[in-house]
C-alpha positions as CSV (number, residue, x, y, z in Angstrom):
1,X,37.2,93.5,59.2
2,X,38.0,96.8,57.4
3,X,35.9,97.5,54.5
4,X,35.6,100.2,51.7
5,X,33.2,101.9,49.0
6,X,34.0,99.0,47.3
7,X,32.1,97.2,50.0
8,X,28.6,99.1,48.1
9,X,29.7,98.4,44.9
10,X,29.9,94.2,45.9
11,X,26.3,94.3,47.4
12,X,25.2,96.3,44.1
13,X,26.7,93.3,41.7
14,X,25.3,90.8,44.2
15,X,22.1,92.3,43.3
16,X,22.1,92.0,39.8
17,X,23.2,88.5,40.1
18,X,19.7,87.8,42.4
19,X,17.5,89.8,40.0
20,X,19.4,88.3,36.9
21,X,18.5,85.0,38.8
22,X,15.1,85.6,39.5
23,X,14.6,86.6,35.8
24,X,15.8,83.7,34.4
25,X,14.1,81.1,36.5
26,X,10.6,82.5,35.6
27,X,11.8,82.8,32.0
28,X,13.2,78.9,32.4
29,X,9.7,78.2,34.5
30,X,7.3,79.6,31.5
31,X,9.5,77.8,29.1
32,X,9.5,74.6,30.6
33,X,7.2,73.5,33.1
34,X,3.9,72.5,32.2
35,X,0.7,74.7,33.5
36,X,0.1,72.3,36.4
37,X,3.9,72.7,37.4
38,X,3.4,76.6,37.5
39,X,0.3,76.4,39.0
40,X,1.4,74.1,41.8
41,X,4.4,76.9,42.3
42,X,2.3,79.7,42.7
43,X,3.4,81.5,39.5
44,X,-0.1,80.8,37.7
45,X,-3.3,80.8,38.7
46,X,-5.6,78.7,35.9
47,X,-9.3,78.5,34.8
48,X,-10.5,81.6,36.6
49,X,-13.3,83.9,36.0
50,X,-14.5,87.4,37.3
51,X,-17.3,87.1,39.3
52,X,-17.7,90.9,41.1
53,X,-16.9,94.6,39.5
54,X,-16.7,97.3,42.3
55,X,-15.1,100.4,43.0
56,X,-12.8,100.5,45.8
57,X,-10.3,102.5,47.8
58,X,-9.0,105.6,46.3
59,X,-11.2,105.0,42.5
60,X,-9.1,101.9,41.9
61,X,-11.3,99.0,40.1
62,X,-12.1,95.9,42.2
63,X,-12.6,92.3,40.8
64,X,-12.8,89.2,42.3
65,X,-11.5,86.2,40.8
66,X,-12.9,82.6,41.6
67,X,-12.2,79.4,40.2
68,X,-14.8,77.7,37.5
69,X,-15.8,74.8,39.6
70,X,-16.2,77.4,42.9
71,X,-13.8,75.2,44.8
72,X,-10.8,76.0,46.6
73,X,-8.3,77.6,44.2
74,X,-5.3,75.7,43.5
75,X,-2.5,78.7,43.9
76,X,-2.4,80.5,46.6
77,X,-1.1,84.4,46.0
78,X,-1.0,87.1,48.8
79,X,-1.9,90.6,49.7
80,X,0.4,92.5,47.8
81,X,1.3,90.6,44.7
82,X,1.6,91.9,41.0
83,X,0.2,90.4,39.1
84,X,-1.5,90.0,35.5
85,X,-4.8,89.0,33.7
86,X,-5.3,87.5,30.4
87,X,-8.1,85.2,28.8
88,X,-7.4,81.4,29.1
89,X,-5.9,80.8,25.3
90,X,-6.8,83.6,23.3
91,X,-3.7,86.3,23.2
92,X,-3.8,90.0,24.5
93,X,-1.0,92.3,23.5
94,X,-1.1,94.4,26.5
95,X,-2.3,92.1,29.5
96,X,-3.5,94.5,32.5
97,X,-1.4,94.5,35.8
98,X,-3.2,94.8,38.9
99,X,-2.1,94.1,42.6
100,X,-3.8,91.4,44.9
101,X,-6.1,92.9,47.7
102,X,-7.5,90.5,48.9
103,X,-7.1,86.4,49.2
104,X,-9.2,83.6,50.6
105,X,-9.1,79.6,49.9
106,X,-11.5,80.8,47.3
107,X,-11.4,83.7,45.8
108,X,-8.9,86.3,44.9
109,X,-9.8,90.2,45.0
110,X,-7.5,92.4,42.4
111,X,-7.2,96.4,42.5
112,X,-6.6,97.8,39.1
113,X,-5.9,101.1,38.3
114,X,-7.3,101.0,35.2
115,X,-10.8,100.4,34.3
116,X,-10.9,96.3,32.8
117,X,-11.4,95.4,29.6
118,X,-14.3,94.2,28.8
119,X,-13.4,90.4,27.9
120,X,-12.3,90.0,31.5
121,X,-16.0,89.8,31.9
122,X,-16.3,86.9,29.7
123,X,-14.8,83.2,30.3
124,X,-11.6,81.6,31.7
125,X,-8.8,83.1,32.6
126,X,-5.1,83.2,34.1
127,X,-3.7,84.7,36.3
128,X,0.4,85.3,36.3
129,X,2.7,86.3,39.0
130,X,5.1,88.8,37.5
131,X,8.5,90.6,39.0
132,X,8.7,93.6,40.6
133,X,12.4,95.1,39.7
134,X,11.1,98.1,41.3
135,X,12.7,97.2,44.7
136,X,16.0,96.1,43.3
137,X,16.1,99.6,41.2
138,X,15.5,101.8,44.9
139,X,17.7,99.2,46.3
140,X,21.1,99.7,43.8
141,X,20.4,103.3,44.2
142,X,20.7,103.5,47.3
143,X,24.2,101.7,47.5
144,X,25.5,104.2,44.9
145,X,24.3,107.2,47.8
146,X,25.9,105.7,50.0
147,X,29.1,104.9,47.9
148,X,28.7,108.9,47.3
149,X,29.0,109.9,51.3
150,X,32.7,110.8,51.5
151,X,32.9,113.7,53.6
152,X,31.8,114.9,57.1
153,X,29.2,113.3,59.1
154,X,27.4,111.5,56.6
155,X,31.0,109.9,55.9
156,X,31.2,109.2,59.6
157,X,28.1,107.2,59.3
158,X,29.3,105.1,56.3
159,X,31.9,104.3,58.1
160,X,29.8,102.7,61.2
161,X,27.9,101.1,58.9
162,X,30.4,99.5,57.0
163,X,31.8,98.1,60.4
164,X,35.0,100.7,60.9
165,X,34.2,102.6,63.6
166,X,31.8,101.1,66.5
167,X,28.4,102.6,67.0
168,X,28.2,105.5,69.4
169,X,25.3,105.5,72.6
170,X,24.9,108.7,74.8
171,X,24.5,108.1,78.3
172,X,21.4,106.1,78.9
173,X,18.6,108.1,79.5
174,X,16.0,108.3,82.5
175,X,12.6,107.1,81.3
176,X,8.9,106.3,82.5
177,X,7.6,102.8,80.7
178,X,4.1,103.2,79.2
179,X,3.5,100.0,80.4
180,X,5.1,96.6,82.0
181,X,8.6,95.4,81.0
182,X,11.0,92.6,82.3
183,X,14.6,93.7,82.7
184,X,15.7,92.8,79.6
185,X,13.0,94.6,77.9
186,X,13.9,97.5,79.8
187,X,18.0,97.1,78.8
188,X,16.4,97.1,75.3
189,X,15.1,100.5,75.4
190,X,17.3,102.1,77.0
191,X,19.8,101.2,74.7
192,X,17.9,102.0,72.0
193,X,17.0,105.3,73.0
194,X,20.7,106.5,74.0
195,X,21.8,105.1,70.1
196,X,23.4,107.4,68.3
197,X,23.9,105.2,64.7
198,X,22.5,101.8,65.4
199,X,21.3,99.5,68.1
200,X,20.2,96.2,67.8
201,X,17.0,94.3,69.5
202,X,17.3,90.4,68.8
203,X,13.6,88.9,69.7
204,X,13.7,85.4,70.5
205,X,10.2,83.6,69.9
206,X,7.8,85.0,71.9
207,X,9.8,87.5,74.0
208,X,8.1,90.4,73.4
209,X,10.3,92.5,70.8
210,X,6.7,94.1,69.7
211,X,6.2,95.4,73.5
212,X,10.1,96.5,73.2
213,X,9.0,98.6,69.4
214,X,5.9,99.7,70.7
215,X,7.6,101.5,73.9
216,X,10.2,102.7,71.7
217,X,7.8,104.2,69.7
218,X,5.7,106.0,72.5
219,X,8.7,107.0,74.0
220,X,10.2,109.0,70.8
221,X,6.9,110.2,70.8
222,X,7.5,111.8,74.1
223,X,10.4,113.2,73.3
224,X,8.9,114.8,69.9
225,X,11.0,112.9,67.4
226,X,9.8,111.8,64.2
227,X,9.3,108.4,63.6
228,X,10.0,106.0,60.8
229,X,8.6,102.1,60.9
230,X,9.8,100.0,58.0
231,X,10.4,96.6,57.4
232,X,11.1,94.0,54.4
233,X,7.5,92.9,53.9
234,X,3.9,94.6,54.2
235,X,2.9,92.0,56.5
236,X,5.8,93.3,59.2
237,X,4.7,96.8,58.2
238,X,1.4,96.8,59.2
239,X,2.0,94.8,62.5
240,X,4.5,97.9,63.3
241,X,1.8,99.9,62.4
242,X,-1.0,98.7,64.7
243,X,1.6,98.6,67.4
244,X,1.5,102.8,67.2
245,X,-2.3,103.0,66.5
246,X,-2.7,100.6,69.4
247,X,-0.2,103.0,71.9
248,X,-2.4,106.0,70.8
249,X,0.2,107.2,68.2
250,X,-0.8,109.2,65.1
251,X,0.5,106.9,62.4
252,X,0.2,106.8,58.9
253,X,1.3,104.3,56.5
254,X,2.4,104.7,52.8
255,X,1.8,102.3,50.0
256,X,-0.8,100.9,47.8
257,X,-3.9,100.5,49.8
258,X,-4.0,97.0,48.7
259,X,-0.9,95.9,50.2
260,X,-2.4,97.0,53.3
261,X,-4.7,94.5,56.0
262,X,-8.4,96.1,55.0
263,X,-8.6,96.9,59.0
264,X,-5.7,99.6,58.4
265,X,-6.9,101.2,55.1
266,X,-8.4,104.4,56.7
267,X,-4.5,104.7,57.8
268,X,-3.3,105.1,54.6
269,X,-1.9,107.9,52.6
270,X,-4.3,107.6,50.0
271,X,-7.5,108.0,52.2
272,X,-6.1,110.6,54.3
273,X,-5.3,112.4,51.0
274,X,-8.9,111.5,49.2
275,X,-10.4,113.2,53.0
276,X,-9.0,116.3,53.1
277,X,-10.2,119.8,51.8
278,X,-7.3,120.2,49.4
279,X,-7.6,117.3,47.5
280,X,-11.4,117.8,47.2
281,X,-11.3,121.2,45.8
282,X,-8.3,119.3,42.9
283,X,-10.7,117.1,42.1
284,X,-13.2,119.4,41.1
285,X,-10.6,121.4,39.1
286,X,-9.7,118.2,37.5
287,X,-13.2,117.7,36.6
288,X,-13.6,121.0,34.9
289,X,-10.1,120.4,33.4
290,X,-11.7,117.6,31.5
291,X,-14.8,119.2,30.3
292,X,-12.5,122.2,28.7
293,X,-10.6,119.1,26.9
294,X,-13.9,118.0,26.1
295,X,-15.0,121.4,25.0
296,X,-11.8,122.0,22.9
297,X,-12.0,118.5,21.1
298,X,-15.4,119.6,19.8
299,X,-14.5,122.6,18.5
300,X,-11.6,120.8,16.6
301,X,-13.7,117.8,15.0
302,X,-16.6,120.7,13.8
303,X,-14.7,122.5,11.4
304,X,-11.6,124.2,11.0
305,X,-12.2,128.2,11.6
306,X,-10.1,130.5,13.2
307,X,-12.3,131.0,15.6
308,X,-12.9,127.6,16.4
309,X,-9.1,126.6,16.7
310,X,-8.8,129.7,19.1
311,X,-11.3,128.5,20.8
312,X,-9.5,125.2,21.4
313,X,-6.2,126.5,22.2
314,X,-7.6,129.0,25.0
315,X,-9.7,125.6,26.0
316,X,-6.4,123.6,26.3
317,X,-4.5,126.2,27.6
318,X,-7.1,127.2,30.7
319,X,-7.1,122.7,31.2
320,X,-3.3,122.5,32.0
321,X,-3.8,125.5,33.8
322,X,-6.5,124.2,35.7
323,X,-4.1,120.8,36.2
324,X,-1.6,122.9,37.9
325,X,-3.4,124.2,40.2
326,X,-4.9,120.8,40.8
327,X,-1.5,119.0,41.0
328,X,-0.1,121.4,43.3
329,X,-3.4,121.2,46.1
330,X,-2.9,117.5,45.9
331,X,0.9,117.8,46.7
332,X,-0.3,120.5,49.3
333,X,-2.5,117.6,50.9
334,X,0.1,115.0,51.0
335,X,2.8,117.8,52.5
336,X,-0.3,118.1,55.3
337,X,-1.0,114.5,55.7
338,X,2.5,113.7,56.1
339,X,3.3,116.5,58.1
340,X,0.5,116.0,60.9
341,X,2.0,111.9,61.4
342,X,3.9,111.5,64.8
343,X,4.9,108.0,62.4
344,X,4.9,107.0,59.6
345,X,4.8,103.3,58.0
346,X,6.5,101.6,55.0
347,X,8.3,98.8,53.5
348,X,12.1,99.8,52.9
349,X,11.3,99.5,48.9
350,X,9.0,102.6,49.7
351,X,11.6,104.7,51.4
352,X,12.9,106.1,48.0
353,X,9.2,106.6,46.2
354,X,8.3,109.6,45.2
355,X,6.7,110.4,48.0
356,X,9.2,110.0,51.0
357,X,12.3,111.3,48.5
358,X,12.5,114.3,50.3
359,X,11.5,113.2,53.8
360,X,13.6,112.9,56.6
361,X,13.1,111.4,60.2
362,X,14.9,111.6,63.4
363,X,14.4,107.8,64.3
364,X,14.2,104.7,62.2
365,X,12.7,101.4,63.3
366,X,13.7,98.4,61.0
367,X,11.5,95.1,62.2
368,X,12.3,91.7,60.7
369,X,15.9,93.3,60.1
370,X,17.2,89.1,60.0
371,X,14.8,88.6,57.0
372,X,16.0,91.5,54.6
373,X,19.1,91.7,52.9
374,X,21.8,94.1,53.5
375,X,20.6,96.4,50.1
376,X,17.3,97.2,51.6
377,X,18.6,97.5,54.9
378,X,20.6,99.8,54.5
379,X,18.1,101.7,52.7
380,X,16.4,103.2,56.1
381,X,19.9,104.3,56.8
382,X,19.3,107.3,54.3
383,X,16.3,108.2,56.1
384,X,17.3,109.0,59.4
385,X,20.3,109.3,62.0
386,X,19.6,106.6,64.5
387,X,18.1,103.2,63.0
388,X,17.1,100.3,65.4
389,X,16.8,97.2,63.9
390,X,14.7,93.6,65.7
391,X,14.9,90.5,64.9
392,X,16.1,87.0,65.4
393,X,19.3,85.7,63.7
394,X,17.9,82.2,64.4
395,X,14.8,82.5,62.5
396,X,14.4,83.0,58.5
397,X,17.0,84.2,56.8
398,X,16.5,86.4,53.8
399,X,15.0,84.7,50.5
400,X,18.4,84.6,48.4
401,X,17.5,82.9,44.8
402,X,21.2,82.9,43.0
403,X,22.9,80.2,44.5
404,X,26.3,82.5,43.8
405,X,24.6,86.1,45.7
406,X,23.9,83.0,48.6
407,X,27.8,82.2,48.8
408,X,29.1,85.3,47.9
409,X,27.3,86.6,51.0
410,X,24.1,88.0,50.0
411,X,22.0,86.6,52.4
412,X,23.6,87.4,55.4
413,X,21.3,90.3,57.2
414,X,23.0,93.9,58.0
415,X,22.0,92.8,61.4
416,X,24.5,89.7,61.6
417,X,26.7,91.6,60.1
418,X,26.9,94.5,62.2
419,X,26.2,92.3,65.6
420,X,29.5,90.2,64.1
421,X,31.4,93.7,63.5
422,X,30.4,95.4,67.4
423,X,29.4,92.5,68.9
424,X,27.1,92.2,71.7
425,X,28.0,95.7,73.4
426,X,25.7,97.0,70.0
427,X,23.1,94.8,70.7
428,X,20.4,93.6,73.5
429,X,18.8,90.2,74.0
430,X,15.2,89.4,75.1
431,X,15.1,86.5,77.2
432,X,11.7,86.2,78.8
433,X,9.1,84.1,76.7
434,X,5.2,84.7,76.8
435,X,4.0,82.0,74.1
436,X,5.3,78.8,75.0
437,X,4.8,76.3,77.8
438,X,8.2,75.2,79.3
439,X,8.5,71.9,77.4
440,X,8.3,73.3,74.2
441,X,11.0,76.2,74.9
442,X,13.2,73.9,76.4
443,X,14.8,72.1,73.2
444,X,14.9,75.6,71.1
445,X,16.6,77.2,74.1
446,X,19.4,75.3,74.5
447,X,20.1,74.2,70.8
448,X,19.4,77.8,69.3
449,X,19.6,80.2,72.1
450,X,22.9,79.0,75.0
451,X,20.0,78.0,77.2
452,X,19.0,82.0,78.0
453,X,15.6,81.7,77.2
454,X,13.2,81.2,80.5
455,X,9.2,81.1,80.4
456,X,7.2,83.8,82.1
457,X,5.1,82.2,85.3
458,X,1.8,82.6,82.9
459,X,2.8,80.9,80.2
460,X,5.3,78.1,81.9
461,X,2.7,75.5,82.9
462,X,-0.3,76.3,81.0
463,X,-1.5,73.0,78.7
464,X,-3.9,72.1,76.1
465,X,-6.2,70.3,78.6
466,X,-6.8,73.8,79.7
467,X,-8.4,74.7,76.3
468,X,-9.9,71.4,76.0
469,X,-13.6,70.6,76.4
470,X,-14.2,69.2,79.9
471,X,-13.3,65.7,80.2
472,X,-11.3,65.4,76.8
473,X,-8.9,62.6,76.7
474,X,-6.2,63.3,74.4
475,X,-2.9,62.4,74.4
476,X,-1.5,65.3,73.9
477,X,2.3,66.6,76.3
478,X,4.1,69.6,75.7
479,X,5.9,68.0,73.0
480,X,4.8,65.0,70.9
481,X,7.1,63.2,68.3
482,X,5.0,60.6,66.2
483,X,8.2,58.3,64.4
484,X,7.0,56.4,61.4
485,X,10.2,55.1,61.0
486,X,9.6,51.4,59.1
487,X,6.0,52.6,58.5
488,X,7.1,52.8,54.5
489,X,5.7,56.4,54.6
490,X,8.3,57.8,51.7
491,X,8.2,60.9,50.2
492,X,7.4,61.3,46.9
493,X,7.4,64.3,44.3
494,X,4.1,65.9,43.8
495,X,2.7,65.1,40.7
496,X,3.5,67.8,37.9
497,X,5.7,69.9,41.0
498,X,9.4,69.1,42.3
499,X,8.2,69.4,45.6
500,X,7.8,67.2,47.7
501,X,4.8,65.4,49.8
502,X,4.2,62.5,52.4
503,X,0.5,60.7,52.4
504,X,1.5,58.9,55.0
505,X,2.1,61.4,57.0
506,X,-0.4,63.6,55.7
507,X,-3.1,61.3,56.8
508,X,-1.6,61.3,60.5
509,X,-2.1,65.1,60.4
510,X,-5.4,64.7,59.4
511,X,-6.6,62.4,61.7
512,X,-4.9,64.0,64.4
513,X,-6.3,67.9,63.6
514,X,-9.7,66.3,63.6
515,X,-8.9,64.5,66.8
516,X,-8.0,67.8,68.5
517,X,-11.1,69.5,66.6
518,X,-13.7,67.0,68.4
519,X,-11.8,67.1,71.4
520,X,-13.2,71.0,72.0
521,X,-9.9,73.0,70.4
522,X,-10.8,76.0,68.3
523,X,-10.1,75.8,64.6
524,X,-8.8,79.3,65.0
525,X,-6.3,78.0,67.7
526,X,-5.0,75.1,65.4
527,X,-2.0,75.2,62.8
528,X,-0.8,72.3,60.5
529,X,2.7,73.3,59.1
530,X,5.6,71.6,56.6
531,X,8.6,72.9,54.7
532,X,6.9,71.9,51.8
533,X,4.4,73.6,49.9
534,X,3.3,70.2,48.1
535,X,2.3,68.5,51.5
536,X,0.9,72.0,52.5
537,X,-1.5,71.8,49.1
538,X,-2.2,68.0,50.1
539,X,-3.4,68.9,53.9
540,X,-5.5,71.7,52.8
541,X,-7.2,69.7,50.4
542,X,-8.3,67.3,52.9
543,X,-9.2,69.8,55.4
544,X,-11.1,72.1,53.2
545,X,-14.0,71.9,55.3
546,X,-12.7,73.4,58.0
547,X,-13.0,76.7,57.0
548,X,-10.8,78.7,60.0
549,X,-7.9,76.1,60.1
550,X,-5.0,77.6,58.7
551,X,-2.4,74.9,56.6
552,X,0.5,76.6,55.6
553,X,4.4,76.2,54.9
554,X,7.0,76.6,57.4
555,X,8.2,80.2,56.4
556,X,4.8,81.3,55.6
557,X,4.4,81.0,59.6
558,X,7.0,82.7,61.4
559,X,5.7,85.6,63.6
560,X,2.7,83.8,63.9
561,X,1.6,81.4,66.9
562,X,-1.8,79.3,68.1
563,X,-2.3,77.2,71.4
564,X,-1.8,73.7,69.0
565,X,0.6,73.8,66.1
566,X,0.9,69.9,64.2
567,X,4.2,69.8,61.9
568,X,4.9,67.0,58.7
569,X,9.0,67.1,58.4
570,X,8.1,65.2,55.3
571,X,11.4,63.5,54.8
572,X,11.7,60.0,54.7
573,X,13.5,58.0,52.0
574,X,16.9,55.3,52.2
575,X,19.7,57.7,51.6
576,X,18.8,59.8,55.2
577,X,18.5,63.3,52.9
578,X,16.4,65.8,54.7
579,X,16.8,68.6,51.9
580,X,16.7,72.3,53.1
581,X,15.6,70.8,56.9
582,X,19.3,71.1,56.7
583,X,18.5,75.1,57.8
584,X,17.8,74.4,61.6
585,X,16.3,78.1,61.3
586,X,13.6,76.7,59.7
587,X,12.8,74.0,62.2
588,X,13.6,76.7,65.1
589,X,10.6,78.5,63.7
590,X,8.0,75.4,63.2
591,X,9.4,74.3,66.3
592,X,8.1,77.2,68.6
593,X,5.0,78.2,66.9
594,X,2.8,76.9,69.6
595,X,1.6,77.9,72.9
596,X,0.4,74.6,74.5
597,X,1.4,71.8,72.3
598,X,3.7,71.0,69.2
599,X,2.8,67.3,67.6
600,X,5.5,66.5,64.9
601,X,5.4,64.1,62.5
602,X,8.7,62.5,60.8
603,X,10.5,59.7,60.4
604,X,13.5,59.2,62.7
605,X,15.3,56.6,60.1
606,X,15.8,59.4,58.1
607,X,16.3,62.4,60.3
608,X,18.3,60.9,62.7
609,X,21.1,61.0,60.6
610,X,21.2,64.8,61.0
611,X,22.6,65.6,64.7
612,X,19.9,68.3,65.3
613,X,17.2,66.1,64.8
614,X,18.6,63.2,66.7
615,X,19.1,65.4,69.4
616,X,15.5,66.9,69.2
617,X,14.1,63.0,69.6
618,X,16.0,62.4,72.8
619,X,14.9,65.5,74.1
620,X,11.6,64.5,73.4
621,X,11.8,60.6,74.4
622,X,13.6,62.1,77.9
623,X,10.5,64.3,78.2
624,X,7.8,61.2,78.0
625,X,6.6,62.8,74.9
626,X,8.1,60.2,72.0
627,X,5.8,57.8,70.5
628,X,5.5,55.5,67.1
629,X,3.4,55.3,65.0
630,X,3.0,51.5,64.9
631,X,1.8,52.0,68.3
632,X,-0.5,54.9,67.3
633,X,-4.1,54.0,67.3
634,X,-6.0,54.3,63.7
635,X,-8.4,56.9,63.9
């Protein structure tokens, strides 16, 4: 399909229709839901207070939030959030903005710039999830650059990129692994590493495509290029960056230390820059900066002499002097810090911040490239010649909130896009799996994947028994199905939420976690996920005691994996309606979270009107591994 500028100037108006519609949902939510509603949709969190006042990384002011009662809080936010701070009822005109650092079942840490207000020491308050429109701004601007390109090479690469000319590979080049690959890993780098535009890594569940990034990176290394690791989300950021750290790389990774996992904070711009000489000697001529504006204040508020206003100006005018040479150490120190990385980390909203503007790289490495839309995609484009992007066309697609962006294409990845364009001479497949036993790949494999998928010898045969305390008896196969068909286990809406729950099925989860629990299995080896964040709320609730068991939604998940993963589909109701199960990407992910054993709980009446998930309980009734729940035994 031939394409055009016009092609830039689409994605650009698809844009503002997803911003526009993101805008007005919050602005419907405040209007109209009640605080509970808000709350329960992790836009609000209520009836906090302030509990500790520190000093963190690079001067920014710490405080941790917890709820009145000192119980679990009822929204959850994450690592990374903006957010705001205001006092329960009473108005502020200027409510401070701070981003989330830190979040457990109970508490919630907050980095401010800004020194708090004092009132945020006394009382309730809220807490408000607010819009970043920095990202969309970076985003649209980049489209218009690339819009720009109409000459030369950089017009050759718009012209890859928007699918009229196929990608070009050098001959493959001879290399020595850094460690162990399959063939298919091996066919991955190599075709990486002879890319001259793009290539593309798509990483099945559990087939190593971090092994594949992490050779990549070593090997770019070797051959002195300089690298560039992006991705959508922090989260994928800092897993590309432990990758490097853990190959022996010298990686550093850009963005609000806040965003960042505390285990990677010495990694970050800001400490590197806060650490070396240049900066140090700034923020002493910062300091005496100060004290001249200090100085010259004085002599302005003791009189009004001649001699005391020249005083003044030569104080003001030796302070910006002073700043100058202060600013330009401190750019000094980030040119060094940047300079000395062999890689360097950030989300593709960083890419045009101030401080990688002018950067360039020879190699870019876009992870979760399925999960971002084309904008920011494309964004990593700008910043170097080569781009590979990984990730898994079968697995979550990018969050698309305009139902008009969705059909007008928004949400389909530059990955799929370009794979659809060059097709699979542009792209390489990993087909070995490490994570799960045979049984539970099986179904996935042939549904989502032509049957390619096989399991490595390690991971084939290995069951939960083998994790078990000896002499456990639990009934637990690859794959269990628990039906509840007839059981009467509807769903419901969550009270004050439109989503959805299932007690029914809730209470099977339960009892079934704390069967698996007592039976030896490591809280820290055990998952319960749903679609649905109401059911997710309702589990954690009832499992609040176990402090290391992790109760989550289905798309909070993916990339993650534990030896036991239980799953409520929820559903359940006359007219067969399963909702947004209707996106079998979503199930693909739930489905192969696990190592040893998946336990799913739905209700076939319902489901079985949806070919997939009929076809998922005959795999799983052929297997031995079917079962109902009037036949279950009451724990």
């Amino acid at each position: 399909m031939a394409r055009d500028e016009s092609h830039f100037d689409r994605l650009a108006h698809l844009l503002d229709l997803e911003r526009q519609a993101e805008r007005e949902r919050r602005a419907l939510d405040k209007a109209q839901l009640p605080l509970a509603e808000l709350a329960a949709r992790g836009l609000v969190l209520l009836d906090v207070e302030a509990q500790e006042f520190s000093v963190g990384l690079g001067g920014r002011h710490l405080v941790t939030f917890t709820h009145e009662r000192r119980g679990p809080l009822p929204a959850r936010f994450s690592p990374g959030d903006l957010v705001t701070v205001a006092p329960r009822k009473a108005e502020v005109e200027d409510a401070p903005g701070g981003t989330v650092s830190r979040s457990t079942r109970t508490s919630l840490e907050i980095a401010f710039d800004r020194p708090p207000p004092e009132w945020m020491s006394e009382g309730r308050l809220r807490i408000d999830l607010v819009a970043n429109d920095v990202t969309w701004e970076r985003a649209k601007a980049a489209l218009a650059t690339w819009k720009g390109y109409e000459q030369g090479q950089k017009r050759d690469r718009r012209e890859v990129v928007l699918g009229n000319q196929p990608p070009r590979f050098d001959k493959p080049p001879a290399f020595e692994p850094s460690r162990p690959l399959n063939p298919e890993q091996t066919e991955a780098v190599a075709l990486a590493l002879c890319a001259r535009d793009v290539a593309l890594v798509h990483g099945p569940p559990g087939t190593g495509k971090s092994t594949v990034l992490a050779e990549l990176a070593v090997q770019w290394a070797r051959r002195g290029k300089r690298l560039l690791c992006t991705a959508a989300s922090n989260a994928a950021v800092d897993r590309l960056l432990e990758l490097c750290l853990d190959a022996g790389l010298d990686a550093l990774r850009i963005g609000h230390p806040a965003r960042v996992l505390p285990r990677l904070q010495e990694h970050t711009l800001d400490l590197q820059v806060e650490a070396h000489a240049d900066r140090q000697l700034a923020r002493g001529l910062f300091e005496d900066a100060f004290d001249l504006l200090g100085y010259a204040r004085k002599q302005r508020s003791r009189g009004r002499s001649r001699e005391r206003f020249s005083n003044a100006r030569e104080a003001q005018a030796e302070a910006r002097k002073l700043m100058d040479e202060a600013r330009a150490l401190e750019r000094k120190a980030v040119a060094a810090v940047l300079g000395h990385a062999q890689v360097v980390c950030a989300t593709c909203a960083m890419l045009d911040s101030s401080i990688l503007r002018g950067q360039s790289f020879d190699v870019a490495l876009l992870d979760e490239a399925t999960q971002a839309v084309e904008p920011l995609a494309l964004m990593a484009f700008l910043k170097a010649p080569t781009v590979v992007l990984a990730g898994d066309p079968q697995q979550l697609a990018p969050t698309v909130i305009s139902l008009e962006a969705q059909a007008q294409g928004l949400g389909t990845s530059l990955f799929e896009r370009l794979l659809a364009d060059s097709g699979d001479e542009v792209k390489r497949m990993l087909k070995e799996q490490y994570r799960m036993h045979e049984g539970i790949m099986t179904f996935p494999s042939q549904r989502m994947y032509q049957g390619q998928l096989r399991a490595h010898p390690s991971v084939a045969g290995h069951t939960l028994e083998d994790v078990l305390s000896a002499g456990a008896k639990v009934d637990a196969p690859p794959v269990l199905f628990l039906d509840t068909a007839g059981k009467g286990f509807e769903e419901v809406k969550a009270p004050g939420t439109e989503s959805l729950r299932n007690e029914g099925e809730a209470e099977l989860i339960v009892a079934r976690a704390r069967e698996l629990l007592a039976a030896g299995l490591s809280p820290q080896e055990l998952a319960v996920i749903t679609p649905y964040r109401a059911q997710a709320s309702l589990i954690r609730e009832r499992l609040i005691d176990v402090a290391e068991l992790e109760v989550d939604t289905v798309d909070a998940f993916q990339g993650r994996e534990k030896d036991a993963v239980l799953v409520s589909l929820v559903r359940s109701n006359a007219e067969q309606q399963v909702g947004f199960l209707e996106d079998l990407r979503r199930m693909n992910v739930a489905i192969t979270r696990p190592r040893r054993h998946l336990f799913v709980v739905g209700d076939s009446a319902t489901l079985c009107a949806h070919e997939f998930y009929a076809a998922f309980q005959d795999a799983v009734q052929a297997a031995g591994g079917y079962r109902s729940a009037w036949e279950w035994p009451s724990q």
